[in-house]
C-alpha positions, 0 to 999 in steps of 0.5 A, a space after each residue: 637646747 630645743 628651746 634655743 633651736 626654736 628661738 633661733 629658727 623664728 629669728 632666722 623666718 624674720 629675718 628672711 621675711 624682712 629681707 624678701 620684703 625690702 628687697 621688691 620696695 628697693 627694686 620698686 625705688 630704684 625702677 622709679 629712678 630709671 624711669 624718671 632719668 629715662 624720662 629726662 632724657 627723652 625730655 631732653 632730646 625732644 629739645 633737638 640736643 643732638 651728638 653728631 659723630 663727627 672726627 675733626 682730626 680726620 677732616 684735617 688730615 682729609 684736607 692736610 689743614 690743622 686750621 680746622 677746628 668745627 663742623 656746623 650742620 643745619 640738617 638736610 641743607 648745610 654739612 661742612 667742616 669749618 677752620 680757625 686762624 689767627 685773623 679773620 681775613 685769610 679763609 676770605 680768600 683760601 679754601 679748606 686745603 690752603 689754596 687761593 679761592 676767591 670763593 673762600 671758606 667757612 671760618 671762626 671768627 679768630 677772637 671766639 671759642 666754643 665757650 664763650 657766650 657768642 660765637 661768630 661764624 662767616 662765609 661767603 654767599 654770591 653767584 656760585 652755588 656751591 657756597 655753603 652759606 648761601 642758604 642762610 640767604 634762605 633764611 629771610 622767609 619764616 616759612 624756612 626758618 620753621 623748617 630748619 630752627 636748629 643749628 649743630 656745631 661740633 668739636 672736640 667731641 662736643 656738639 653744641 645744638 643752638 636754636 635760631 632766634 632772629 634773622 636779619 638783614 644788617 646794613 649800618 649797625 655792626 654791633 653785632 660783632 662786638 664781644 664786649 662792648 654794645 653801644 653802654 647796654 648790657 648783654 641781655 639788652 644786646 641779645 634782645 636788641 638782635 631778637 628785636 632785628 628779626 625779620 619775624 617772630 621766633 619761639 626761642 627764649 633767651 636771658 641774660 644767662 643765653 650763650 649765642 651764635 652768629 652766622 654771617 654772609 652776604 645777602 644775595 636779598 638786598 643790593 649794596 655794599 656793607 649789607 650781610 644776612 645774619 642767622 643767630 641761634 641761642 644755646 639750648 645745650 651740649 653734648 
């Protein structure tokens, strides 16, 4: 009987030594994996991928509009709510509240969601200086771009962050809008073929795989009719 009690104490001191053992190396793993995903993470944010805390149902209770449907931000020089329609003329003449404006407001373009691989967005630019696409205008010197590459789109409690790669001005050539059709190239000729527009080099990369944002106005930088500034930003990813 002394003989059991032995054999099972030994058994007992293994059985805790093995455990005290694999307990720290589980531990240590596990650390590991932490450290890797919170590395991972603060990879990611160095990509300027943001969450904006944004309440698109309060703007449209704010503005008694259920046409909005985003908010775009270009931080510390665009902040603004924008709308959807089933046409792409009405926000050219009516503000946020559904008012009459020629000043208009920022809108979709109606064909578009947030999905899809381009979305399109307008405003209007001119003489009134509270437009909010009048700083896009901006956009013509690189120095400006440097300081603000990153476009943030929010809805549905989903911001989408974009990276600009090209800035133009287009006068002629408004394949741009096209969603399908680009003159017989293929998306990524198209995408590269508005890189290739740009006014200066941007640091952005894209592929055939690259979801795209078009933000249109007119320029304020060149004279005439049918010429509009357009920023274009690539999906770095959402959130």
């Amino acid at each position: 009987m002394k003989i059991v009690r032995r054999v099972l104490k030994v058994l007992i001191i293994v059985i805790i030594l093995i455990i005290g053992i694999s307990i720290p190396i589980m531990a240590h793993k596990d650390n590991n994996i932490i450290e890797y995903t919170i590395k991972d993470e603060v990879k990611v944010y160095d990509t300027h991928i943001l969450k904006l805390a944004v309440n698109i149902n309060e703007y449209q209770k704010k503005y008694n509009n259920k046409d909005i449907n985003g908010y775009i931000e270009i931080p510390k020089v665009l902040k603004t709510p924008f709308a959807k329609t089933n046409n792409n003329i009405y926000y050219l003449e009516h503000d946020l509240y559904k008012n009459t404006n020629p000043k208009g407001t920022i809108f979709m373009d109606n064909r578009t969601n947030f999905n899809d691989r381009k979305v399109i967005i307008y405003g209007h630019s001119g003489p009134f200086e509270d437009l909010p696409f009048l700083i896009l205008n901006n956009y013509i010197k690189e120095d400006y771009y440097k300081k603000h590459k990153y476009i943030y789109i929010a809805s549905n409690n989903v911001t989408y962050t974009y990276e600009i790669f090209s800035s133009y001005i287009e006068t002629k050539d408004f394949d741009y809008v096209n969603l399908k059709d680009f003159g017989g190239l293929s998306w990524e000729e198209h995408i590269n073929k508005l890189r290739n527009k740009s006014l200066y080099k941007t640091t952005a990369h894209i592929d055939k795989d690259s979801k795209i944002i078009i933000l249109q106005t007119c320029s304020t930088n060149n004279k005439g009719h049918n010429r509009f500034q357009l920023v274009i930003g690539v999906l770095l990813g959402s959130i």
